[in-house]
Legacy VTK file of the C-alpha trace (Angstrom):
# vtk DataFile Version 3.0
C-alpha trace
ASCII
DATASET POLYDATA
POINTS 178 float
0.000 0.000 0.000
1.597 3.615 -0.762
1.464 5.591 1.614
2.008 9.284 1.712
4.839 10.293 4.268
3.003 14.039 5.030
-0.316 12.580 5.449
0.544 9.694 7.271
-2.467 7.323 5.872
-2.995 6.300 1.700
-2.575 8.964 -0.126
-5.764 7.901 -2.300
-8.089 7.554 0.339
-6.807 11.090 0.889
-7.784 12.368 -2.707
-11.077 10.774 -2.472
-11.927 12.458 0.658
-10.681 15.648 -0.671
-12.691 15.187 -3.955
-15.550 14.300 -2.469
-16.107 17.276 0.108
-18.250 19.960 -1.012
-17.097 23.546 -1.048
-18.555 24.493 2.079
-16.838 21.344 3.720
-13.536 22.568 2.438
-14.026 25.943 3.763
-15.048 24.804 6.661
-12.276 22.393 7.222
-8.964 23.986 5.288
-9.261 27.765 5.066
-9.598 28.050 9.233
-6.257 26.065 9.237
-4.673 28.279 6.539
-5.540 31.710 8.162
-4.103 30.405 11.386
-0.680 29.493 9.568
-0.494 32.694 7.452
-1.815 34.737 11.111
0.818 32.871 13.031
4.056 34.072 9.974
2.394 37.579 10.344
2.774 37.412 14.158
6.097 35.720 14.529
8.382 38.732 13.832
7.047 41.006 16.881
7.640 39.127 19.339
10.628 40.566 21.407
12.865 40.549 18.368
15.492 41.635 20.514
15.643 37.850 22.230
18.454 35.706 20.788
21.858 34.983 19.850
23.320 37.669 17.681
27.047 37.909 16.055
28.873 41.215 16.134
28.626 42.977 13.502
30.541 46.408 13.318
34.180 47.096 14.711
33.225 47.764 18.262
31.461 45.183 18.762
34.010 42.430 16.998
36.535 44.531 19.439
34.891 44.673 22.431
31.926 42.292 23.311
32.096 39.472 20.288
28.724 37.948 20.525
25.734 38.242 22.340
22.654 36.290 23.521
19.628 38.216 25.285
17.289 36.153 27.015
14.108 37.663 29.287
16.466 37.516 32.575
20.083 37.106 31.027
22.605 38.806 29.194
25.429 37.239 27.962
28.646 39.097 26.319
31.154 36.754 24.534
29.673 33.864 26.902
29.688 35.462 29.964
26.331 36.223 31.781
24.863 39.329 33.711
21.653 39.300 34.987
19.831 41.308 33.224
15.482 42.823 34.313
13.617 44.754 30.895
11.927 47.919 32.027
10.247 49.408 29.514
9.666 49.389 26.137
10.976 52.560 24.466
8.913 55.373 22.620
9.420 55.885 18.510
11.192 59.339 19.388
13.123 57.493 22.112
14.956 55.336 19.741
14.944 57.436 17.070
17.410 59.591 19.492
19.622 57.013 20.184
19.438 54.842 17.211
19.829 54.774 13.282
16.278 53.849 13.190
15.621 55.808 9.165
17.661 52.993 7.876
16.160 50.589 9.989
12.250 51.322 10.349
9.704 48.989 11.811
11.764 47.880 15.200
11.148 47.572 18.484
13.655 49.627 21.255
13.890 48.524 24.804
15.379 49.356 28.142
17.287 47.148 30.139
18.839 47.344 34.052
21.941 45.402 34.480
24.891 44.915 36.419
28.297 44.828 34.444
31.493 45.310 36.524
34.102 47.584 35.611
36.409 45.136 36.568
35.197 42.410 33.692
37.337 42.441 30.892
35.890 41.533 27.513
37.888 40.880 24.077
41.664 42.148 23.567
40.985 43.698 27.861
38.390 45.813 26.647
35.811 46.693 29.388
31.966 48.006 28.045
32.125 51.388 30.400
35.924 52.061 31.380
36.082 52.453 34.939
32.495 52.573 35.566
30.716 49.922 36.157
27.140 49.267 33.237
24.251 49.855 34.590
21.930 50.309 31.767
21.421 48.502 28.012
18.923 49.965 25.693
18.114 47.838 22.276
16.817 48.422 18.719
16.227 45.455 17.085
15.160 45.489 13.210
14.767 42.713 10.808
17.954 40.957 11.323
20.140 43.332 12.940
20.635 44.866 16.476
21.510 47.872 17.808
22.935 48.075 21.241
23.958 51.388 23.540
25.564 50.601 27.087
25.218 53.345 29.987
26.836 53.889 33.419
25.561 55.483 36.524
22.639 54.782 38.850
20.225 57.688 36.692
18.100 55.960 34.159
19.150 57.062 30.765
17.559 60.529 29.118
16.175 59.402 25.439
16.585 63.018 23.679
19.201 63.920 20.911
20.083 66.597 23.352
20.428 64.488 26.438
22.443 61.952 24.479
24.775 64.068 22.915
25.647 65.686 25.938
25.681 62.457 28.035
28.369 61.400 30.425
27.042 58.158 30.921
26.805 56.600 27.486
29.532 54.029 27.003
29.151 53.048 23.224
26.816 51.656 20.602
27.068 48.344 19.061
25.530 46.321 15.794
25.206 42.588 16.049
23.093 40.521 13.225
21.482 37.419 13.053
LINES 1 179
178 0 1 2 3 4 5 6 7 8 9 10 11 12 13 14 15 16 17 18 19 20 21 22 23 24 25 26 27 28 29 30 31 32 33 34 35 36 37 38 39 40 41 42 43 44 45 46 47 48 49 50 51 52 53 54 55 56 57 58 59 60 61 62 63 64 65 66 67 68 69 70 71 72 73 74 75 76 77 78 79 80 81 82 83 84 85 86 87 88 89 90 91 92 93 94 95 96 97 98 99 100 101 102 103 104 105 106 107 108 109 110 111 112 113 114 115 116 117 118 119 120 121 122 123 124 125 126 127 128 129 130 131 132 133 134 135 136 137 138 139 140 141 142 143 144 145 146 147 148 149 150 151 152 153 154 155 156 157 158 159 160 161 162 163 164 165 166 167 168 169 170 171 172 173 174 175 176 177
């Protein structure tokens, strides 16, 4: 007996069935199935899009950090993990201030509290903040690439072009891709 490996049972009984439904049956049966699938690929990209392993992609990153894996309570820099707690999502203006978002629309930007010690040394005894220790992370993640900025001191991070640029605090920004 042939037997179809998808379908799991004779293919031909399969084609009978199929032949002999009427339309409504088929609607009723295969287009609820169909919308779910096609629903589910629409839905897929916004979750957290941020979550993941991602491989440095620009100099700092490749000189610093290496790679990086985000989970929902971990943060892990070139296999080393810091706890890391999400506390907010940010506002369209919010990364557009601290990210290249033009070239990158349609992502999601988040803030992050973490703990990274001054004292850990990454790549070539790079640390992420100098001789303050990282207390922030904020993320724009967009298609297949990741934007990262790293900030020191206690203060949460200020989201404004002006804030930024005048910023003590910020550490650097990095670009990682899937």
């Amino acid at each position: 007996m042939n037997r179809c490996p998808f379908l799991g049972s004779d293919h031909r009984r399969f084609a009978e069935n199929v032949r002999g439904m009427s339309s409504s049956d088929m609607r009723k049966t295969l287009l609820p199935g169909i919308a779910a699938g096609l629903l589910w690929i629409c839905v897929l990209p916004c979750f957290a899009q941020d979550k993941g392993y991602w491989r440095a992609e620009n100099s700092t990153a490749h000189s610093i950090t290496g790679d990086i894996a985000i989970t929902d309570f971990r943060l892990s820099i070139n296999y080393f993990p810091f706890t890391l707690a999400q506390i907010r999502e940010l506002k369209p203006a919010e990364a557009a201030a601290a990210f290249d978002t033009a070239s990158h629309p349609g992502g999601n930007g988040y803030l992050y509290r973490t703990n990274v010690p001054a004292a850990k040394r990454f790549l070539h005894k790079n640390t992420l903040c100098g001789s303050d220790d990282t207390q922030w992370m904020a993320t724009y993640a967009a298609g297949n690439e990741l934007q990262v900025v790293f900030f020191s001191g206690a203060a949460m991070p200020v989201f404004t072009s002006d804030a930024l640029a005048n910023s003590t605090s910020l550490c650097g920004m990095y670009t990682y891709t899937r």
